[in-house]
N, C-alpha and C positions, 0 to 999 in steps of 0.2 A: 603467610600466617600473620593476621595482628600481633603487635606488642606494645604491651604500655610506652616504649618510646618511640614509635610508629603509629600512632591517635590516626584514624582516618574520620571522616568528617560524615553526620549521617543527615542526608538530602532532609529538606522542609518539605513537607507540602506545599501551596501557592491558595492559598483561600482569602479572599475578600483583597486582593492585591500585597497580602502581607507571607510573609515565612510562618507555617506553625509548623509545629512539631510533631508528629504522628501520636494516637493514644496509644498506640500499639507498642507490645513489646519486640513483635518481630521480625528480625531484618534479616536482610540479603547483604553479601559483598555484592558490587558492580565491579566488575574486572575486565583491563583493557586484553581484550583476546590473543591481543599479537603479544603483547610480553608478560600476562599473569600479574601485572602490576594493581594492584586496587584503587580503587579509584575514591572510594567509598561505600556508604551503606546506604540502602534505599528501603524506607520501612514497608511494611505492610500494612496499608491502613483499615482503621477498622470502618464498621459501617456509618456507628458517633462521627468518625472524621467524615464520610462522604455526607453527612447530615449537614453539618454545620458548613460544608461547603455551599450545598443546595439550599442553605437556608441565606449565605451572602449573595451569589447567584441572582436567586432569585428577588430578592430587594435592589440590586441595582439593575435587573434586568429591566424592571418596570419603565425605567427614566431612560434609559438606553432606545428602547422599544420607540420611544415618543420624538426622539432625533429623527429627521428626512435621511433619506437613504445618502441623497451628497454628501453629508456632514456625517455622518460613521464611515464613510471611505477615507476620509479626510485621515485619520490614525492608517489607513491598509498603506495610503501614501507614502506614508512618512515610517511604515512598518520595514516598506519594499528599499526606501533609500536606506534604512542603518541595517538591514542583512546584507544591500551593496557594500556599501562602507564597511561591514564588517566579515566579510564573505573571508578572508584565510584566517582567521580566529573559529569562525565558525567550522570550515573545513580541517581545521586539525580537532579541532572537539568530534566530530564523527567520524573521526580516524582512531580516536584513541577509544571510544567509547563503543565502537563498532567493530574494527578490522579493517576495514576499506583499505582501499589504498587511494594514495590523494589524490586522483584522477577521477576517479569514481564518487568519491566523498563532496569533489566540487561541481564533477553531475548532478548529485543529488542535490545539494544546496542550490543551482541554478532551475531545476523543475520546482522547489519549493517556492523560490522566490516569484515563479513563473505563474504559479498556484494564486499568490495574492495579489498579481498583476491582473491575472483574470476578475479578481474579487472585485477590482476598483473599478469596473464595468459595468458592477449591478446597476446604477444610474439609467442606465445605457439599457442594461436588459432587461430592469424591473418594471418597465413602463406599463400603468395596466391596458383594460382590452376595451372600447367602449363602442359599442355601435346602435345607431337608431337602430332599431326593427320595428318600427313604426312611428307614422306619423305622431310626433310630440310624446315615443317612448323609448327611451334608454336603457340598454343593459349595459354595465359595468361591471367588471370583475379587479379587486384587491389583493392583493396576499399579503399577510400579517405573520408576526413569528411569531412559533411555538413554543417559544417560554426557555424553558432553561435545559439545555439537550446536553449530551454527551457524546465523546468518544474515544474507541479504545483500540489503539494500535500498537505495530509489532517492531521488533527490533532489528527487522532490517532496514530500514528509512527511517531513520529515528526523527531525522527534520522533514521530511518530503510529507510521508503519512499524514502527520500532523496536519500538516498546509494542506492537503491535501481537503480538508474538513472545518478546520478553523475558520479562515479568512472567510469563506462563503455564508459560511452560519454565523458568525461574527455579525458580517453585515447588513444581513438580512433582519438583524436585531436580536438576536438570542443571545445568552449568555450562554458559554460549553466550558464542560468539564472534561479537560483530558485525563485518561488514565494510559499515559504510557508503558511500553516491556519493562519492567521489573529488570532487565537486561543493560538494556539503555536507557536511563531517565533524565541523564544529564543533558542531553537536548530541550527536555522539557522544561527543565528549569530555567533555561536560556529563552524560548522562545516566552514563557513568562516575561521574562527579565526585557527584552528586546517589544512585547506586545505595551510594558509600563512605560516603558522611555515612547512608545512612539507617544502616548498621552492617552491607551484607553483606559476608562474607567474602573476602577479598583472593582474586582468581580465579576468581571465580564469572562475572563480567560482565567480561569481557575486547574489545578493540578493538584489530583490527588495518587499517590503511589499505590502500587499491592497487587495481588494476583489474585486469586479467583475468587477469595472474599467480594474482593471489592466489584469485581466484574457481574457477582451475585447480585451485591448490593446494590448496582447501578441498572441492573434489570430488572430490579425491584421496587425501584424508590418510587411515589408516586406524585413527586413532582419532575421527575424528568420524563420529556415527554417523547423523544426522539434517541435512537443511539446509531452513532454508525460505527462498524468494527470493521477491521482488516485481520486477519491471521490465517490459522490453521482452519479445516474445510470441519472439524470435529468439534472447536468453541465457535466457531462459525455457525454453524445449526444448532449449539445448544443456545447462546447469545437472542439466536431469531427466537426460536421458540419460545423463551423466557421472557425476553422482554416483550414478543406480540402478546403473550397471554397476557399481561398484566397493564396492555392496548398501546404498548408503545408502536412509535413508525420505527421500524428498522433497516435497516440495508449493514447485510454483513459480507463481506468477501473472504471465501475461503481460500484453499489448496489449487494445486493445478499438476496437472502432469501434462506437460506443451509438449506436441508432435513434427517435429522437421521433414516435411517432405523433402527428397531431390533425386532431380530429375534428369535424365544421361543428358540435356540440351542446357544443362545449369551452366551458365558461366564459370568457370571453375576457380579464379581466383577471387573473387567478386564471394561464391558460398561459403568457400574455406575460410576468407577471413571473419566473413559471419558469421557462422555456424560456429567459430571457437570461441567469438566473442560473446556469441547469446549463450553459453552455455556455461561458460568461466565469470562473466562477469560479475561481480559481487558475490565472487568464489562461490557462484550458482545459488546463494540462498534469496532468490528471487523469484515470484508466483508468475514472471514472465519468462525464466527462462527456458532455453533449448533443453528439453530431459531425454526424448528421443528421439531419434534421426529414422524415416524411414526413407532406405535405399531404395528406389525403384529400380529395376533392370541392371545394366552395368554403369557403376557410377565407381568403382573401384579407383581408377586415377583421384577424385574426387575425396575418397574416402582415405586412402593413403596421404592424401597432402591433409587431411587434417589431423590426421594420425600423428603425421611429422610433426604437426603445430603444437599440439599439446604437448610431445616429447620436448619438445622444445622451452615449455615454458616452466618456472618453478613456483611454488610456494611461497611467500613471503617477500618475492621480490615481483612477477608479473601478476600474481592475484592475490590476494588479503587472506585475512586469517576465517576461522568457523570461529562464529559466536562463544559457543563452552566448550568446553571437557567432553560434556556429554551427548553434545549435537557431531559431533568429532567422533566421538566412538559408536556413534548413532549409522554414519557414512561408512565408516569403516566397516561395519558388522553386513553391511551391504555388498561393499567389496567383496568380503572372504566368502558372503553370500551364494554371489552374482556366479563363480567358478565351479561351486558345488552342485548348482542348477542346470551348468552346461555349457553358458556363455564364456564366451575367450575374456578374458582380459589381454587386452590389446595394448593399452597404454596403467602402468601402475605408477596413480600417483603417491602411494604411500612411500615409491623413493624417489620422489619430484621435488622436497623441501630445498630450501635455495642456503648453503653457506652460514651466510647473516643472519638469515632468522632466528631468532629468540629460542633456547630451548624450552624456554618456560608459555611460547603461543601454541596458539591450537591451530595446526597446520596441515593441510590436506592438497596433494597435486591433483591436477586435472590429470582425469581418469578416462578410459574407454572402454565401454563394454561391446565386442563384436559379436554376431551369430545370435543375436540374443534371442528368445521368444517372446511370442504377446504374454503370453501367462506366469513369465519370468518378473523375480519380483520388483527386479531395477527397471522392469518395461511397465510396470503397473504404479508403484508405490512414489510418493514425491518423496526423494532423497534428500532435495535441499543442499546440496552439494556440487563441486567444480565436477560433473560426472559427466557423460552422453552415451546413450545406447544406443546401440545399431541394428534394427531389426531388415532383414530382406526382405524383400516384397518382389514379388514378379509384374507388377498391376500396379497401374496408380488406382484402380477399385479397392485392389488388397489392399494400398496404404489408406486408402480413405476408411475402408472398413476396419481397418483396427483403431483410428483416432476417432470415428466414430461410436467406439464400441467403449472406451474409456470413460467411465466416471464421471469426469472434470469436463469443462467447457471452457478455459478461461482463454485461451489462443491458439493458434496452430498456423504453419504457414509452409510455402513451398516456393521452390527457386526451380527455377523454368527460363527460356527464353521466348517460350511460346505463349501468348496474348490467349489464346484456345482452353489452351490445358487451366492457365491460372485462372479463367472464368470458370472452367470446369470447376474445381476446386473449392473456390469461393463461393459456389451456391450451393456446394454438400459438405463440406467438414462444419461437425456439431461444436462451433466453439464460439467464443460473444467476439473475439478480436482475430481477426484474420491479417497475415503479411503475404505477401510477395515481393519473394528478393531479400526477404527484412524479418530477422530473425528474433527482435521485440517489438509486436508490433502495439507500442503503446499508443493507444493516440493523445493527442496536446490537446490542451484547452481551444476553442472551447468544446472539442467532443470527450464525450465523458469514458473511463475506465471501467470498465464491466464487463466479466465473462458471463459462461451460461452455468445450468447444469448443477454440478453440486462445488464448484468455483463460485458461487454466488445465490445468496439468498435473500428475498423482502428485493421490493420495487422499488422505483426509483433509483438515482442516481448519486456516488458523493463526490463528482467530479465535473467537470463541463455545464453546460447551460441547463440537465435536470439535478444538477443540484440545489441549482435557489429553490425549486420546486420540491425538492426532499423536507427541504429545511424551513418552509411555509406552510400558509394553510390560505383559502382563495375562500371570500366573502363576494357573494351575485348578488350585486345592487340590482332593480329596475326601477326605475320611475317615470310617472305620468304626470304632466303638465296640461290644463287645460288651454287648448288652443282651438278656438273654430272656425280658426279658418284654413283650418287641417287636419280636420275631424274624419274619422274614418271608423269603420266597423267597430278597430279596437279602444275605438277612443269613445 
């Protein structure tokens, strides 16, 4: 709890390259998850402040817009050496402002930075298209940027997200507005801080805080013309909808619920270590990870050594903390759930917390739920948590048919040793990101990040090579030269 001799410090927004102040009167704590410590306040801003962002924005976006694509890399350059240079400053900031643990936190800071290495290629990718189609006539095609876009991401990548949308749209000449989690925003101020020092120009990368005001506000505005989101599968479809109505390009990614196949011919040390990994990793609040496992046939050796693994590991010392209070009591309510339904609890991690931990963080063990069913709610519902379910399956058809039957599209994957079966596989499970062997299978630039289904909504890309294409728009030159002595029908 605040006290007058305890002042904590309330975040600025980032408009026209300066600190302002929110109009708003109301704030949030930001609270570091693993020890309840405050971090500070993060306002809520009103629509006035997303205005006068969009109105700096959009005045330097103009002069911005009119630099060659080599010369606005020239900042991605020199953005990508001071997040080297400053790469463990940066990883204890989304340690404290996250949960992570540092291993994971310097993962994510290493994809981000990965993120603007890709940017600084536009050069390279942006080249247009030009070809005779007839004698002494040219088609050419340009792409130009769409003005002043935005984006709105979630508080489990507080640095990766971002990058994920910035750097690309950045260079392509737009000015963006991020609106970070209300959760985590101290990233955002950073990556400000870190886009001014590289030398771009004041309004290019603007931050404005808030929650669904503002998320209103920015699918409303009608000088932004573009938004990309990342979160929940629920402001994920309303974001689409809102902002296409009012003709924005959108590309949102929701929710997921990922399906692990394995297979009695699995490698068995090789699954186990992954399957704990994708399912623990970033104490599972990630739209990639393992949520359930389906068994095919007898895979029992398989399923017991992972069983061991999670027993094995604790809270606060092998995987990080839950975001709030309420995302905590959110997994838990799933737990006491998951046993009233039928499912074994297998592994409980509600007494998996490690020693050391903080009693003041929000701590959850990796969990297992066994015997589970399709229609059970830890087999259907994305928990966001260090969890994994285990449904049997007699059939890799049965397992295909139940990841097929889910909702979400965003990954799914199976461990095999057979070349056969994972072809099988890969040309019937309904998801955008398919593994083998590989229990996230994210792919690297340059291919882009995108599930299916209701994991993702609005086309295009905000990752890999159809992102420049999200964050443009394509102008078809032709022109005819008189030439006769190469005259032809069309000429």
């Amino acid at each position: 709890m605040k006290t007058a001799e305890q002042p904590v410090p309330t975040l600025p927004n980032i408009i026209g390259g300066e600190s302002v102040a929110s109009t708003s009167a109301r704030k949030l704590d930001v609270t570091n998850p693993a020890t309840g410590e405050i971090l500070g306040e993060v306002p809520l801003s009103t629509a006035a402040d997303l205005d006068l962002a969009v109105k700096k924005a959009s005045a330097a976006q103009k002069a911005w817009a009119k630099l060659s694509v080599k010369d606005r890399v020239q900042v991605l350059f020199r953005l990508k050496a001071l997040m080297e240079e400053q790469s463990d400053a940066l990883t204890e900031l989304i340690v404290r402002e996250n949960g992570k643990t540092t291993p994971e936190a310097a993962g994510e800071l290493a994809r981000a930075i990965e993120c603007v290495e890709f940017a600084t290629s536009l050069p390279q990718i942006a080249a247009g298209q030009v070809l005779e189609v007839s004698r002494g006539v040219e088609c050419k095609m340009y792409r130009y940027p769409l003005g002043v876009v935005a984006a709105i991401t979630p508080f489990n990548f507080p640095m990766m997200v971002p990058m994920w949308m910035a750097p690309t749209a950045i260079a392509a000449g737009n000015a963006l507005i991020l609106k970070a989690s209300e959760q985590t925003p101290l990233s955002a101020i950073e990556l400000a801080r870190l886009f001014d020092e590289a030398g771009l120009p004041k309004g290019i990368f603007s931050v404005v805080h808030g929650d669904r005001e503002i998320v209103e506000a920015i699918c409303d505005h009608p000088e932004i013309h573009a938004i990309g989101f990342v979160g929940s599968t629920k402001v994920a479809k309303l974001v689409y909808e809102r902002g296409s109505k009012h003709g924005k390009r959108v590309k949102a990614l929701g929710g997921a619920k990922n399906h692990l196949v394995v297979m009695p011919d699995a490698d068995v040390d090789m699954t186990v270590a992954n399957v704990v990994a994708s399912a623990t990793g970033c104490a599972g609040q990630r739209c990639m990870a393992a949520s359930v496992l389906l068994a095919v046939g007898d895979v029992d050796p398989i399923l017991d050594k992972i069983k061991a693994k999670f027993k094995s590991m604790k809270a606060g010392k092998d995987i990080g903390a839950i975001i709030s209070t309420q995302a905590k009591e959110r997994i838990l309510g799933f737990i006491a759930g998951a046993s009233k339904e039928g499912a074994e609890l297998a592994v409980d991690g509600r007494k998996s917390v490690d020693a050391s931990a903080s009693a003041n963080g929000n701590f959850i063990g990796p969990t297992v739920f066994d015997h589970a069913r399709p229609e059970h709610a830890v087999s259907c519902d994305e928990i966001f948590g260090p969890t994994l379910t285990i449904v049997r399956c007699k059939t890799l058809d049965e397992a295909l048919n139940i990841e097929n039957n889910n909702p979400y599209g965003n990954a799914a994957a199976i461990y095999t040793s057979s070349g056969e079966v994972a072809h099988y596989f890969m040309e019937r499970a309904n998801a955008g990101m398919i593994g083998v062997n590989i229990g996230v299978p994210v792919p690297r630039e340059p291919f882009p990040f995108g599930g299916w289904n209701d994991s993702s909504y609005g086309e295009g890309d905000l990752t890999g090579h159809g992102s420049y294409d999200f964050w443009t728009r394509t102008k078809k030159i032709t022109t005819k030269w008189t030439d006769k002595n190469r005259s032809n029908w069309m000429s």
